[in-house]
LODRENPA-547894 format. One record per residue (C-alpha): residue in three letters; residue number from 1; x, y, z. Coordinates in nm, 4 decimals, always signed. Layout:
   rest    nr          u          v          w
    ala   NUM          X          Y          Z
...
***
This chain:
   rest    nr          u          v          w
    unk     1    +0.3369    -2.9864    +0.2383
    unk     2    +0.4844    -2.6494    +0.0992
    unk     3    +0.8527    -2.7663    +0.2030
    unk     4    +1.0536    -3.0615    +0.2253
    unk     5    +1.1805    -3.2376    +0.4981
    unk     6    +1.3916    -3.0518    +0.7313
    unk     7    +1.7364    -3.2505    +0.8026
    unk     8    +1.9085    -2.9647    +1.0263
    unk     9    +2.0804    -2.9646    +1.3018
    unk    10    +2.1766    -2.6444    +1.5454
    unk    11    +2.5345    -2.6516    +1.6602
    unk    12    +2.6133    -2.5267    +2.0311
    unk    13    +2.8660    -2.2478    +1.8976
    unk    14    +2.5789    -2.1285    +1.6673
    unk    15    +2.2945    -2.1616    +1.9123
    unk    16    +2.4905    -1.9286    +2.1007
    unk    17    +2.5916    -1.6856    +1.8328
    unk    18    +2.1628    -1.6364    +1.7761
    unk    19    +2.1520    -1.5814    +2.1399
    unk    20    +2.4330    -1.3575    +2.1539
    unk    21    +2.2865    -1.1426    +1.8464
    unk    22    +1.9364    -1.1703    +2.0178
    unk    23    +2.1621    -1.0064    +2.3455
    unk    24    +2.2709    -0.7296    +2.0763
    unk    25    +2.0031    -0.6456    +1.9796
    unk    26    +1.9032    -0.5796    +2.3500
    unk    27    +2.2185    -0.3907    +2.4104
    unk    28    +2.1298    -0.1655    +2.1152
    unk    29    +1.7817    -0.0786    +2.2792
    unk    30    +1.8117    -0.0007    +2.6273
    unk    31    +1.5792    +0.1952    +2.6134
    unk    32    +1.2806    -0.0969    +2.5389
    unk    33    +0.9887    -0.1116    +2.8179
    unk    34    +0.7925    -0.3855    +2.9980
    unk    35    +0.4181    -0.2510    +2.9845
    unk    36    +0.1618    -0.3698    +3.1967
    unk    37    -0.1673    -0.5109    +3.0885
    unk    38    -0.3088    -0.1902    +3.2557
    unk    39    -0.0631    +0.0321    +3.1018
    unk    40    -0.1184    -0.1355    +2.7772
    unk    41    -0.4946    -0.0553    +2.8467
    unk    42    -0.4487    +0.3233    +2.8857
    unk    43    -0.2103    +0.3684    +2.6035
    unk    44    -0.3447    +0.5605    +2.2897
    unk    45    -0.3294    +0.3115    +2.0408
    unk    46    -0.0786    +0.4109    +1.7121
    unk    47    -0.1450    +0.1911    +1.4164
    unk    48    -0.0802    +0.2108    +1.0236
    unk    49    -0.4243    +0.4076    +1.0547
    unk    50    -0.2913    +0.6518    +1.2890
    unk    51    +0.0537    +0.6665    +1.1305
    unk    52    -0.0359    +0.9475    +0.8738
    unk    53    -0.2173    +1.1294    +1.1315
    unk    54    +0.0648    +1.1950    +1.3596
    unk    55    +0.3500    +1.2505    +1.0415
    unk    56    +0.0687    +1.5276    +0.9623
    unk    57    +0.0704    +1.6832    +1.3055
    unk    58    +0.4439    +1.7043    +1.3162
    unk    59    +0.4274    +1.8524    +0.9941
    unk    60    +0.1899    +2.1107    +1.1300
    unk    61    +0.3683    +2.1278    +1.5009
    unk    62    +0.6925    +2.2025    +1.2695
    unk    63    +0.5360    +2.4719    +1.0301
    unk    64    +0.3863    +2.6115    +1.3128
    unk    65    +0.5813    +2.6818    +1.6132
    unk    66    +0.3561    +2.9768    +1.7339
    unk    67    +0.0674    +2.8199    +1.7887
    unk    68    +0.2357    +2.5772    +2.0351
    unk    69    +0.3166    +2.6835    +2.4195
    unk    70    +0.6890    +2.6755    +2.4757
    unk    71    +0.6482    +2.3799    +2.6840
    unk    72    +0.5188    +2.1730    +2.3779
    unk    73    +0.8496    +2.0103    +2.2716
    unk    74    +0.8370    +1.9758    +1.8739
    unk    75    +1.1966    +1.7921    +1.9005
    unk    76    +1.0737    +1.5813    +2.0773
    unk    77    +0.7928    +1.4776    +1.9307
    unk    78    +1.0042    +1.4301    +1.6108
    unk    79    +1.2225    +1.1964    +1.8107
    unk    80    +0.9159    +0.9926    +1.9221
    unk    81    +0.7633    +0.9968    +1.5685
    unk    82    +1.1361    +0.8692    +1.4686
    unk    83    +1.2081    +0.6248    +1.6815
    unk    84    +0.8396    +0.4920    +1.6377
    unk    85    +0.8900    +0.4466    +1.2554
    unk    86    +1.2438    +0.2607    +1.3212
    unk    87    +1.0609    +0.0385    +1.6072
    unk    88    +0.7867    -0.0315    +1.3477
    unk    89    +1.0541    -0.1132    +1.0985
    unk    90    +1.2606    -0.3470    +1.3336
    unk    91    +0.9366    -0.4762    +1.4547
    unk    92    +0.8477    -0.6092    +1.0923
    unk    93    +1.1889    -0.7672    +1.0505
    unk    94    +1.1505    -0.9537    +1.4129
    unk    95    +0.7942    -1.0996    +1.3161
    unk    96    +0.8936    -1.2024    +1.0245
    unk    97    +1.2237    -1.4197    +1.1867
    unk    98    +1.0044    -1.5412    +1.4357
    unk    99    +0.7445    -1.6599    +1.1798
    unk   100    +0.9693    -1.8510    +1.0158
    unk   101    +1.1002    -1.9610    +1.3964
    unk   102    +0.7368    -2.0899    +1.4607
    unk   103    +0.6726    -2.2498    +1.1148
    unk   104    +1.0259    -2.4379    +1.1585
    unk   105    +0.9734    -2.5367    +1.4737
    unk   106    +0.5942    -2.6447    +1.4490
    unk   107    +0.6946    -2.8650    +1.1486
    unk   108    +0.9970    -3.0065    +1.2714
    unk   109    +0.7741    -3.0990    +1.5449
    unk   110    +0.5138    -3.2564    +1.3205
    unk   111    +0.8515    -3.4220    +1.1511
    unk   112    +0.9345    -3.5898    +1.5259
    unk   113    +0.6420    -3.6993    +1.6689
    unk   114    +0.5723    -3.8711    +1.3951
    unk   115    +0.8759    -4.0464    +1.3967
    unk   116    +0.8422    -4.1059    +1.8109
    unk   117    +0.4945    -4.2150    +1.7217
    unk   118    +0.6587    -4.4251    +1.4885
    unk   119    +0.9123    -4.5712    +1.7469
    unk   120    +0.6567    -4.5983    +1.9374
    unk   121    +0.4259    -4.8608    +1.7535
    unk   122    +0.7846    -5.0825    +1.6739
    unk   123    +0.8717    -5.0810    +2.0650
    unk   124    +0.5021    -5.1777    +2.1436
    unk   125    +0.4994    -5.4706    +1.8943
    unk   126    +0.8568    -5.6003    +2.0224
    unk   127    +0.7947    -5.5332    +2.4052
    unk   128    +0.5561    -5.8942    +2.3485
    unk   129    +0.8268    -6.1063    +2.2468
    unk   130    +1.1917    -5.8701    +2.3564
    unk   131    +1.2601    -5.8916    +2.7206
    unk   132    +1.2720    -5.5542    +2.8830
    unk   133    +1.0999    -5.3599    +2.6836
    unk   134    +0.7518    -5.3511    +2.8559
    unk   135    +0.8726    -5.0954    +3.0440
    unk   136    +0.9869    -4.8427    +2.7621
    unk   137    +0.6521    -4.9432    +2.5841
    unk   138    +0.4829    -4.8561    +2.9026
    unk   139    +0.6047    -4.5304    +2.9314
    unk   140    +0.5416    -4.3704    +2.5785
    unk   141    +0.2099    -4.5477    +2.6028
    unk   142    +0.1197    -4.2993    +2.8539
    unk   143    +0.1343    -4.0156    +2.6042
    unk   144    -0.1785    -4.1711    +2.4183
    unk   145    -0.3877    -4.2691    +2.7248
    unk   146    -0.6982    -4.0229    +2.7819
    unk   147    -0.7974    -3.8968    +3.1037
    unk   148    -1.0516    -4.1329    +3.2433
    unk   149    -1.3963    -4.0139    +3.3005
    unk   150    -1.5048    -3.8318    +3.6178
    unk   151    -1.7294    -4.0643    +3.8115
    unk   152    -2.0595    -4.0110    +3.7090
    unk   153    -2.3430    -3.9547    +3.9267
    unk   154    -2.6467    -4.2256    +3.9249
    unk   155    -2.9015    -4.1451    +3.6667
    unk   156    -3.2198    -3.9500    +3.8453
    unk   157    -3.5316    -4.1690    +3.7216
    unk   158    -3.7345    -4.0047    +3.4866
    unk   159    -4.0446    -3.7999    +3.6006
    unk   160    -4.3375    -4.0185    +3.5670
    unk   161    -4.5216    -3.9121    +3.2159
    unk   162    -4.7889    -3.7129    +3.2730
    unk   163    -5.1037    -3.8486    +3.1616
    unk   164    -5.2250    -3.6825    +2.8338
    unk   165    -5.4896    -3.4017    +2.8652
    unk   166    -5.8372    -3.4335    +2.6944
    unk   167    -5.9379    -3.1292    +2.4549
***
C-alpha cells in the first residue's frame, strides 16, 4: 500500500469550515449552470484539442473587426474564452481535491471494514459461549449472507438421441 495507515479524525467545527469554503466557492460563482443530459448532448464540445482553436479565432475576431457583423460581439467572446480558461483552471484544482477525497475515503474504508470484519469474526466466536450476543452476531452476519437462488425451474428431459445416420 502506497500510504500508511490513516489515524484521522474530522472535527465538527472543521467539517463545517470545508462546507462553508465549499459554500464560498458557490457564492463566488453564481453564475455556474445545471445542464441537462440533452443540453449536454447539443453542446459543442471544447477540449484541450479545441482550446488553441478558439484562442486563434479570438486572435483573428480581434485583428479583424471588419470582417465581423456588428452584432458579432468580440468582448464577449473574450469574456467567454476568459472565463473558460479560469473554469478549466479551477476545474483542475477541484479534481484534484476530490481525488484525493475519493482515495481517502475509499481507503479509510478498506481500513474499517476490515476492522468491522474483524469485530465481526470475535463477536461470532463469543456469541457461542457470551450470553446476548447471538443477536449482534446475527445482525452483522447478514452483511455476508448471499442472495439465495431464484427457484429453479424442473429440468426439461433431454430430446431422445437421434439414432445415427448410415453413409
Amino acid at each position: 500500500m502506497p500510504y500508511q495507515n490513516i489515524d484521522a479524525t474530522l472535527s465538527a467545527a472543521d467539517m463545517q469550515a470545508v462546507k462553508d469554503a465549499f459554500a464560498t466557492v458557490l457564492t463566488k460563482l453564481p453564475f455556474l449552470v445545471n445542464l441537462t443530459a440533452s443540453e449536454r448532448k447539443g453542446i459543442a464540445k471544447t477540449g484541450p484539442d479545441s482550446l488553441s482553436f478558439v484562442q486563434n479565432a479570438l486572435t483573428g475576431a480581434q485583428a479583424n473587426p471588419n470582417v465581423f457583423p456588428p452584432s458579432f460581439s468580440t468582448t464577449g467572446f473574450q469574456k467567454d474564452v476568459d472565463l473558460f480558461a479560469a473554469l478549466s483552471e479551477l476545474q483542475a484544482v477541484a479534481e484534484s481535491v476530490l481525488s484525493q477525497i475519493d482515495d481517502t475515503r475509499m481507503a479509510v474504508g478498506g481500513e474499517a471494514m476490515q476492522a468491522a470484519t474483524q469485530s465481526y469474526q470475535y463477536i461470532k466466536t463469543a456469541s457461542k459461549t457470551t450470553p446476548g450476543l447471538k443477536p449482534l452476531a446475527d445482525q452483522l452476519a447478514v452483511r455476508f449472507q448471499r442472495e439465495s437462488p431464484p427457484t429453479s425451474q424442473p429440468p426439461t428431459p433431454n430430446a431422445p438421441p437421434t439414432p445415427p445416420t448410415s453413409g
